[in-house]
ROSE-4610 file (N, C-alpha, C; in Angstrom, 1 decimal, always signed):
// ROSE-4610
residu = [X/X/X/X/X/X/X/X/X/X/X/X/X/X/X/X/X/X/X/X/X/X/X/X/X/X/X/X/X/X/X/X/X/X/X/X/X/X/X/X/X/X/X/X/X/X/X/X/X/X/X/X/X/X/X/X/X/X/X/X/X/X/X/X/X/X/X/X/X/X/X/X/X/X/X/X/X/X/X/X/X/X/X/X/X/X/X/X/X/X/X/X/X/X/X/X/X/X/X/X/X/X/X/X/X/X/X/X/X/X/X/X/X/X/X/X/X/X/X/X/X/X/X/X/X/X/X/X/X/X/X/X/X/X/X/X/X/X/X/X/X/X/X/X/X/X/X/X/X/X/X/X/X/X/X/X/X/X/X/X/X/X/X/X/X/X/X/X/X/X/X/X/X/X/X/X/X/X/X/X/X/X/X/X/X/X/X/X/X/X/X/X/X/X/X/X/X/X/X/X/X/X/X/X/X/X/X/X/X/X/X/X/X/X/X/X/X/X/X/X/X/X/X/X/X/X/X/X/X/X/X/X/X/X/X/X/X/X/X/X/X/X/X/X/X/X]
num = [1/1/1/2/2/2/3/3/3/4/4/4/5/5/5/6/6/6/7/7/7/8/8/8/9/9/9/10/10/10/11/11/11/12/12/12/13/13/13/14/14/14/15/15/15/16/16/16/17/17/17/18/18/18/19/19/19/20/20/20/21/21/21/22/22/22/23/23/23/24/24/24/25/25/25/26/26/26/27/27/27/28/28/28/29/29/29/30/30/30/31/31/31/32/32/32/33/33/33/34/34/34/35/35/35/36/36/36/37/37/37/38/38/38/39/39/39/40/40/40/41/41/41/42/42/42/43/43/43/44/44/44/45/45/45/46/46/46/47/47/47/48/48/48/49/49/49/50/50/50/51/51/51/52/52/52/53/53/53/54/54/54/55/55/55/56/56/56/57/57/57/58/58/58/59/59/59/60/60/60/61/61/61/62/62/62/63/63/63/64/64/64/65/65/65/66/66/66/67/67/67/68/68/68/69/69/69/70/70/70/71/71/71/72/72/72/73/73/73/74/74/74/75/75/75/76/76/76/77/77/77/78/78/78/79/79/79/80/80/80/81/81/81/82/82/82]
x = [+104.5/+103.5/+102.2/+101.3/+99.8/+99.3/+98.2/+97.0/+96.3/+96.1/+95.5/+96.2/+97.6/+98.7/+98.9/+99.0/+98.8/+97.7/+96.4/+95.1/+94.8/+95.6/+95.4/+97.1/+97.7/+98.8/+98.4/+97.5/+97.1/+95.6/+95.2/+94.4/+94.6/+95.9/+96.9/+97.1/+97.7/+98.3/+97.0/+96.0/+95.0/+94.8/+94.4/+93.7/+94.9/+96.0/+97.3/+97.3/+97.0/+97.0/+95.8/+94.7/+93.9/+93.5/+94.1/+94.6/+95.2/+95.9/+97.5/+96.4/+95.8/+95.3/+94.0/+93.8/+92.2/+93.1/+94.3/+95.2/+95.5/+96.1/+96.4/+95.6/+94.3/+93.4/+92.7/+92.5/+92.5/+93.5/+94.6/+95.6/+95.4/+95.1/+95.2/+93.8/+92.9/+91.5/+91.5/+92.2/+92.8/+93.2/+94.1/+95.2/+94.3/+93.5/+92.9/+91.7/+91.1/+89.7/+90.0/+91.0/+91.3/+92.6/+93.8/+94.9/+96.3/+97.3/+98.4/+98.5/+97.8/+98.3/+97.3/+96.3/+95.5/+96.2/+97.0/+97.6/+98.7/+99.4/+100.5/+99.8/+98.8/+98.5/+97.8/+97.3/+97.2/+98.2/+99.5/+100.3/+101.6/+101.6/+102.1/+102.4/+103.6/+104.1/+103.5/+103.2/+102.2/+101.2/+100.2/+99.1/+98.9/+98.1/+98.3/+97.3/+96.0/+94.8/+95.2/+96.0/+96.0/+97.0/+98.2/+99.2/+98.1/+97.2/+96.4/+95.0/+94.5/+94.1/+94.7/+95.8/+96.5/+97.6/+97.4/+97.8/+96.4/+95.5/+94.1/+93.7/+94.0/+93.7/+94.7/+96.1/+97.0/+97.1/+96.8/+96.9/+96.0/+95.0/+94.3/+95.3/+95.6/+96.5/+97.9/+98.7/+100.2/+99.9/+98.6/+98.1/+98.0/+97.6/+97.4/+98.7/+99.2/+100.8/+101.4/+101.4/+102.5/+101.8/+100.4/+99.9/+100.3/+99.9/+100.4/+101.9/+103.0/+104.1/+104.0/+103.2/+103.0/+102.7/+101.4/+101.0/+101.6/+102.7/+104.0/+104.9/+105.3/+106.3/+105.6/+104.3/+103.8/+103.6/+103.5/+103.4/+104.1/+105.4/+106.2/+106.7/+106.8/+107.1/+106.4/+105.1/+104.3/+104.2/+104.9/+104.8/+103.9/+103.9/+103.1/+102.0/+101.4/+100.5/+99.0/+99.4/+98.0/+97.6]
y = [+110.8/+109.8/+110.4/+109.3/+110.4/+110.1/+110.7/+111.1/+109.7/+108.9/+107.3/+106.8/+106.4/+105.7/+106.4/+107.7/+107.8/+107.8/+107.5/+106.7/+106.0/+104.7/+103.5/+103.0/+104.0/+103.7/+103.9/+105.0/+105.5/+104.5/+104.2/+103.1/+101.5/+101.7/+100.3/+100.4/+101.3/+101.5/+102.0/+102.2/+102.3/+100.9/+100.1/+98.6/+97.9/+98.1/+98.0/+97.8/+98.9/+99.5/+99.1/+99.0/+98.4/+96.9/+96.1/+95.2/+94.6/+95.2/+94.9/+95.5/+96.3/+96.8/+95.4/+94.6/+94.1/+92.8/+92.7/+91.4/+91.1/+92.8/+92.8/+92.6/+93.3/+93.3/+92.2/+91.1/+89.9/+88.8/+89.7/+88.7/+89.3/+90.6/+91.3/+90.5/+90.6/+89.9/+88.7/+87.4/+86.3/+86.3/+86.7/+86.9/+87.2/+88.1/+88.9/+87.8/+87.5/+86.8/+85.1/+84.4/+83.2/+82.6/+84.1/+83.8/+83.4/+83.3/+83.3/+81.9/+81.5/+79.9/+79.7/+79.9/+80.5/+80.7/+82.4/+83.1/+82.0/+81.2/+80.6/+79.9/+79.0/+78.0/+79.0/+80.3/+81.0/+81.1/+81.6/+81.7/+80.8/+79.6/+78.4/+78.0/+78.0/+78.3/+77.2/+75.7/+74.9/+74.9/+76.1/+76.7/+77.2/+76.6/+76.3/+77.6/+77.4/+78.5/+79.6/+80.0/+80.9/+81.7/+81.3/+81.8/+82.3/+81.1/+81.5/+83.0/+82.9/+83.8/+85.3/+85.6/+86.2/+86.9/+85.7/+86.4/+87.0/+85.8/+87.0/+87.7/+88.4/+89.6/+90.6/+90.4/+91.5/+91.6/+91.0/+90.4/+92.0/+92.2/+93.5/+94.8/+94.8/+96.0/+96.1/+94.8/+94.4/+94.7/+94.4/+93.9/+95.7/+96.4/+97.3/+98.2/+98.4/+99.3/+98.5/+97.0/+96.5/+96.9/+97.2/+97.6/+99.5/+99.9/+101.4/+101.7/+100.8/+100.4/+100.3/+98.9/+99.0/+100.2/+100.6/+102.1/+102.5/+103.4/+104.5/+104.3/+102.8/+102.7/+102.4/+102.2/+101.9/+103.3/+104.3/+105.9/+106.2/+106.1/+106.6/+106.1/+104.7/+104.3/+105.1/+105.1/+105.6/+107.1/+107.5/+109.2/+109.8/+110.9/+112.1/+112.2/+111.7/+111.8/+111.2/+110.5/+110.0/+110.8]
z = [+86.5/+86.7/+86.5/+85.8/+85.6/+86.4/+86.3/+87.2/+87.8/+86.8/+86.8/+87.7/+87.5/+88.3/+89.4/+89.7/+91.3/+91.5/+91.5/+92.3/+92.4/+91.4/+91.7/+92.8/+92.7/+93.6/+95.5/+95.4/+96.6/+97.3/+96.1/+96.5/+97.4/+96.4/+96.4/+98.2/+98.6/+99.6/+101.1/+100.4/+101.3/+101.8/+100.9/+100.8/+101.8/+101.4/+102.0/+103.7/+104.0/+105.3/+105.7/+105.1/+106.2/+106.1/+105.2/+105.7/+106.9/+106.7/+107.7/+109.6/+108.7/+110.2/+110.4/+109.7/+109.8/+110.7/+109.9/+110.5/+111.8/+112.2/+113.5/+114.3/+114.2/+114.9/+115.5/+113.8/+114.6/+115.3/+115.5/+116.3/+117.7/+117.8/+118.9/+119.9/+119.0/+119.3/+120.0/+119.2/+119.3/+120.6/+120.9/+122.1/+123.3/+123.5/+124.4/+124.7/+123.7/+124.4/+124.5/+123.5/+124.0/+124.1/+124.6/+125.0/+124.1/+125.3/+124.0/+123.3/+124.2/+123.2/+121.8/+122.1/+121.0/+119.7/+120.4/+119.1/+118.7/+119.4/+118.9/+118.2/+117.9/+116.8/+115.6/+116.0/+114.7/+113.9/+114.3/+114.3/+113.6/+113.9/+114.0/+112.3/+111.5/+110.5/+109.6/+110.6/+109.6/+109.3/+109.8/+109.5/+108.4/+106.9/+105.8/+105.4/+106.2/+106.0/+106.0/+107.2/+107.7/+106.8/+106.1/+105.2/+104.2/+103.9/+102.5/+102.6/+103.9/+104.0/+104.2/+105.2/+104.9/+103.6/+102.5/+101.0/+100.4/+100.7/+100.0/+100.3/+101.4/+102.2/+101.8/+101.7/+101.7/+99.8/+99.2/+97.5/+97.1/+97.7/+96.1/+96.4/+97.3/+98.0/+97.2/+97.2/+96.6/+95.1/+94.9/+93.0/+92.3/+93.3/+92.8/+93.0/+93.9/+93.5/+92.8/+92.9/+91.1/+89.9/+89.6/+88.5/+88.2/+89.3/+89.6/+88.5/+89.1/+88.3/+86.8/+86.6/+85.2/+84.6/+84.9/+84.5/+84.0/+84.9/+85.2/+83.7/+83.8/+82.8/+81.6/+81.1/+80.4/+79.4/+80.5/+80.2/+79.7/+80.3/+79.7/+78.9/+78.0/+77.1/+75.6/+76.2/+74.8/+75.1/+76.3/+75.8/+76.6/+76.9/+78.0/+77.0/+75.7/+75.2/+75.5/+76.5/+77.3/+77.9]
């Protein structure tokens, strides 16, 4: 794997993680200052926004280790010559 593809892999996985941490936080948040019922309508599986905000939040993170991927095999198709 080159050099390129693991930085945008490790990037991938940064964006990744804090994500996931920005998510929790505000569920944790949610819960704490206006309770569990609260969190259940965040929560609540017909909640259309909330699916969509949570893919465009977790999406540059996913976009970048699938590209990392491309990279890798793209490399190696055309050769250690890059």
């Amino acid at each position: 794997m080159n050099t390129f593809a693991k930085m945008v892999r490790v990037l991938g996985y940064v964006l990744l993680y804090l994500a996931i941490a920005v998510i929790g936080f505000g569920l944790i948040t949610t819960w704490w200052f206006n309770g569990f019922g609260a969190l259940m309508e965040v929560l609540n599986p017909f909640n259309v926004v909330n699916f969509i905000v949570t893919a465009v939040t977790l999406a540059p993170g996913i976009l970048l280790i699938w590209a990392s991927d491309k990279i890798k095999e793209r490399s190696n198709i055309m050769g250690s010559d890059l």
